[in-house]
Z-matrix of the N, CA and C atoms (Angstrom, degrees):
N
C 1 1.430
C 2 1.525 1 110.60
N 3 1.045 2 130.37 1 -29.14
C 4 1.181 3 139.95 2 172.86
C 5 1.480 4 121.00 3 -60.98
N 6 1.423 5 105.06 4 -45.03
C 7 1.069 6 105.39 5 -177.56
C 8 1.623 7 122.44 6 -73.72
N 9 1.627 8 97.86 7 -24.94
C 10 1.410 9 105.50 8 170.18
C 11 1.027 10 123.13 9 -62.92
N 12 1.260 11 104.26 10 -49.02
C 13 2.346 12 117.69 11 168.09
C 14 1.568 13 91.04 12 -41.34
N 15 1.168 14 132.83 13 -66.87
C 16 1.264 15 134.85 14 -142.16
C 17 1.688 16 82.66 15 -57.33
N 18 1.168 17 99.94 16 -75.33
C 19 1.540 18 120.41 17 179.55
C 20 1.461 19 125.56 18 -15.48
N 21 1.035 20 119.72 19 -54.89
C 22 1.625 21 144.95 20 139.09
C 23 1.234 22 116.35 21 -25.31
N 24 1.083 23 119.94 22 -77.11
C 25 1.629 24 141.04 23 -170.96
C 26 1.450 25 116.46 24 -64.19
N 27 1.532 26 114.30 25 -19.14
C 28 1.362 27 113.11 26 -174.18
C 29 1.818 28 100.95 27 -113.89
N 30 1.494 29 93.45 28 -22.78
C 31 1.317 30 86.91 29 173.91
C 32 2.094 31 126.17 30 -130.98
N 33 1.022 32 95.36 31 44.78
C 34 1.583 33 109.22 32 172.72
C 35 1.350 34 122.97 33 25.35
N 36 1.476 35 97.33 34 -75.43
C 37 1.631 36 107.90 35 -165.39
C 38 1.474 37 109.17 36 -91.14
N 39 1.379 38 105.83 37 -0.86
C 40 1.465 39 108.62 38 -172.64
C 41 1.610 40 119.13 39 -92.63
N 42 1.767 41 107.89 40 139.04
C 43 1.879 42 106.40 41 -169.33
C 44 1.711 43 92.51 42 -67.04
N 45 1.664 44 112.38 43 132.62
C 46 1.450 45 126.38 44 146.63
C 47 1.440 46 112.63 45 -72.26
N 48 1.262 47 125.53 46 99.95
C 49 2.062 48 116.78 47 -179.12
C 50 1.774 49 109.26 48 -86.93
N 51 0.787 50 100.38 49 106.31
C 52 1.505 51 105.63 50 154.09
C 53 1.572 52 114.96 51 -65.75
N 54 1.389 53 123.93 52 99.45
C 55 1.363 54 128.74 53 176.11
C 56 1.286 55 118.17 54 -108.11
N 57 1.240 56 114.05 55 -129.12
C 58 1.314 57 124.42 56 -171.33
C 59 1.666 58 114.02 57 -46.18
N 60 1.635 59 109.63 58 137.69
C 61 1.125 60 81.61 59 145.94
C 62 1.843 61 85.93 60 117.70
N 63 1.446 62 123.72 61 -40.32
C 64 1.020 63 160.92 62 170.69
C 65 1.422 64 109.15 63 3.28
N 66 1.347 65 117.18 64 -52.67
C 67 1.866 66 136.67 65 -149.94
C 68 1.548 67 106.11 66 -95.73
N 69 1.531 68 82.92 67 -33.47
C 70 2.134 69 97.40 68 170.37
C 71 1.368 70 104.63 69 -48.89
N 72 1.284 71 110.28 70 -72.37
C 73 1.414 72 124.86 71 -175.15
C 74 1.549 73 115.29 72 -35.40
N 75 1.070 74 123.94 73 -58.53
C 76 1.110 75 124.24 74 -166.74
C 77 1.649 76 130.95 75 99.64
N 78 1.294 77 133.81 76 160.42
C 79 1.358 78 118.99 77 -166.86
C 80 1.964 79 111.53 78 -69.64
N 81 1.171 80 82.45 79 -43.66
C 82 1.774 81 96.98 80 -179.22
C 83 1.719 82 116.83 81 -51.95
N 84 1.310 83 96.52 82 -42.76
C 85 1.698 84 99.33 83 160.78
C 86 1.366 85 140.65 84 -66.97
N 87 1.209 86 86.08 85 -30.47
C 88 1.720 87 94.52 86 -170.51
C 89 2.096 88 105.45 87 -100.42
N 90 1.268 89 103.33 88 5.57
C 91 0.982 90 133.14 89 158.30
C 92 1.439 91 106.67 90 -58.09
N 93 1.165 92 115.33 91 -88.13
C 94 1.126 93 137.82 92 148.93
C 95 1.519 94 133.03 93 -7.32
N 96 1.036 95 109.29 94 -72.03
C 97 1.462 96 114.17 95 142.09
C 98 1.403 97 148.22 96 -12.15
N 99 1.546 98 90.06 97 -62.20
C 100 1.253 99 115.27 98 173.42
C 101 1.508 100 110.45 99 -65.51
N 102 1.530 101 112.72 100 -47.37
C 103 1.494 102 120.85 101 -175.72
C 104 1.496 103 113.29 102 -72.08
N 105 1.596 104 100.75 103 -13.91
C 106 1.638 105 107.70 104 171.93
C 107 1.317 106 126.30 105 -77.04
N 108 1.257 107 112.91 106 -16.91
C 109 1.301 108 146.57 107 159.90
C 110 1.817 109 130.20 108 108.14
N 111 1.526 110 95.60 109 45.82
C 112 1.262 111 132.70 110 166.22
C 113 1.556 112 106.66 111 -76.44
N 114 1.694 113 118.73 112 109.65
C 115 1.166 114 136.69 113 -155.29
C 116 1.754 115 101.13 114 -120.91
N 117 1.794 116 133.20 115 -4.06
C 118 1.178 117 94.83 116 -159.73
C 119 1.767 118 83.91 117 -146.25
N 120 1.103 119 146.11 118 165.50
C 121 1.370 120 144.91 119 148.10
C 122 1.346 121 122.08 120 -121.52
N 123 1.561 122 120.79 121 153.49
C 124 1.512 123 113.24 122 170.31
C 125 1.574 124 91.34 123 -81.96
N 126 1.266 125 110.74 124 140.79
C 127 1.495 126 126.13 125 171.32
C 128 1.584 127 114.29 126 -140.48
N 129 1.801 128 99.20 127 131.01
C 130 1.375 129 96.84 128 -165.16
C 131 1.783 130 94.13 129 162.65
N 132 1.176 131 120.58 130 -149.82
C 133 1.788 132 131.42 131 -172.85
C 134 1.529 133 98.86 132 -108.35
N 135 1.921 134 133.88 133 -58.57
C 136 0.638 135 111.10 134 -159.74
C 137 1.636 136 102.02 135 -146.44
N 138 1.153 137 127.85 136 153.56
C 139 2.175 138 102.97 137 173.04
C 140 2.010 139 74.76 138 -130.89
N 141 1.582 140 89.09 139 143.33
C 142 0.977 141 99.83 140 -160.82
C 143 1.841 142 143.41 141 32.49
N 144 0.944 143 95.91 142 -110.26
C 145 1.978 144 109.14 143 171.16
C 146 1.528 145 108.54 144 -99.45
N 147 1.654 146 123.74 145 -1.05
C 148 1.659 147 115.04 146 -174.67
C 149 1.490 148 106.39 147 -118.64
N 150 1.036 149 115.81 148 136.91
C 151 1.507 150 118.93 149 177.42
C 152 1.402 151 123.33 150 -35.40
N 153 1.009 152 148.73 151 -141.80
C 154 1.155 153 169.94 152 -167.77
C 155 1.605 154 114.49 153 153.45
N 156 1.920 155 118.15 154 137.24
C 157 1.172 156 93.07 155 -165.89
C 158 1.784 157 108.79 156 -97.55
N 159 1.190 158 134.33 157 -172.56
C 160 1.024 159 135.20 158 -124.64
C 161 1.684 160 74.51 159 -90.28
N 162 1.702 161 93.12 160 166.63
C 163 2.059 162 111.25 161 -171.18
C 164 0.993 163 109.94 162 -70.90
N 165 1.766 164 113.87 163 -42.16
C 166 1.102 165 131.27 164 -167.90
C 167 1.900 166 119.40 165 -71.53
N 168 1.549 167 98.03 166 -28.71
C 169 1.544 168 124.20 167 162.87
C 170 1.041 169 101.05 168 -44.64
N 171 1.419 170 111.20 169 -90.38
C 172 1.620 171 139.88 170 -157.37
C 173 1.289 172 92.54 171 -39.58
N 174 1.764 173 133.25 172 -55.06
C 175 1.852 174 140.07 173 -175.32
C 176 1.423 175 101.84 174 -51.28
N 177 1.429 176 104.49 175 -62.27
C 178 1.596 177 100.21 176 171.57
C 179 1.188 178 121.19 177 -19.61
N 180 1.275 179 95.53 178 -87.47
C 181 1.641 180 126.88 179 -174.81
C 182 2.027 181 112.08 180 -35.69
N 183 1.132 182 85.12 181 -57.62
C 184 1.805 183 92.46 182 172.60
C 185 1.815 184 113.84 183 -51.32
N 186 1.422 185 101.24 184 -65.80
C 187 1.622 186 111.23 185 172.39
C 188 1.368 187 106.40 186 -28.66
N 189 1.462 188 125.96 187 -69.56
C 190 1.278 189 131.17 188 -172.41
C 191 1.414 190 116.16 189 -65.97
N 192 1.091 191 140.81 190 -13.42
C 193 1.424 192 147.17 191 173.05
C 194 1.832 193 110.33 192 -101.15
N 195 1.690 194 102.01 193 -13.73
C 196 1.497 195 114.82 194 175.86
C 197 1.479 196 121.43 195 60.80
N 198 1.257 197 106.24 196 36.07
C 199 1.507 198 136.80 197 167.82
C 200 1.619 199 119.18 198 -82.85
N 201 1.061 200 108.91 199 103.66
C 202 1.782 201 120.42 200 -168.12
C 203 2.002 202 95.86 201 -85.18
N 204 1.238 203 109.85 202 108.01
C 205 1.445 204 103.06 203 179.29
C 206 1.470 205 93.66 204 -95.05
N 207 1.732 206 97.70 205 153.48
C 208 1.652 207 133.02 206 -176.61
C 209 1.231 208 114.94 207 -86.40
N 210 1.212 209 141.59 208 130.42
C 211 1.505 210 124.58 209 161.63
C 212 1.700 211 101.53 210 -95.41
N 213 1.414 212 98.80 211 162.89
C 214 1.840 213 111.15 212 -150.22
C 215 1.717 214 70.91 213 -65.64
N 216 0.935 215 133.28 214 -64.93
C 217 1.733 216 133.13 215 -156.11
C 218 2.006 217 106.03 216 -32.43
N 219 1.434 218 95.09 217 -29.92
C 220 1.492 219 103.17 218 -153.27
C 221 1.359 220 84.40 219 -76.70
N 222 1.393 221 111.98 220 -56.34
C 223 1.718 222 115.97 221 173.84
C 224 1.345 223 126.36 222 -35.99
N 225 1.684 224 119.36 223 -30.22
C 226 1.209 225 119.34 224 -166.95
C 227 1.716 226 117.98 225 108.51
N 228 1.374 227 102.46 226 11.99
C 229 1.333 228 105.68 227 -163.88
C 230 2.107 229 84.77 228 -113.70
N 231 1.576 230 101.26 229 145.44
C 232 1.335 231 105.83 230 166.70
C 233 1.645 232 132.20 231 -94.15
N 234 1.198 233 131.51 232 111.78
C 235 1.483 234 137.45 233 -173.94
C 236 1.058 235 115.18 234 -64.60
């Protein structure tokens, strides 16, 4: 988490991704995270060889922390 603050703080406009690795953590952490100022996730089934946790999770998880996720399109980015 720290490193993400750091991460944040030195770099503003820039996405923090929470990737791999994700399900270890747990909801309470990555909670956390987010409030640390972790702005972006891989979302999907799998990034590379490590899971990813379920879509429907991750929606959960956002709702309850009251985090409105972007799709890249919304950003300006093309799919």
């Amino acid at each position: 988490m720290r490193a993400i603050a750091a991460a944040r703080i030195a770099m503003p406009k820039s996405y923090v991704r929470l990737s791999a690795g994700r399900q270890e953590l747990g909801e309470g952490i990555q909670a956390l995270c987010f409030f640390a100022g972790a702005n972006s996730i891989f979302y999907g089934e799998k990034l590379l060889t490590t899971g990813n946790p379920e879509a429907a999770a991750d929606r959960g998880l956002m709702a309850r922390l009251g985090i409105v996720p972007h799709s890249m399109d919304t950003l300006g980015y093309k799919t």
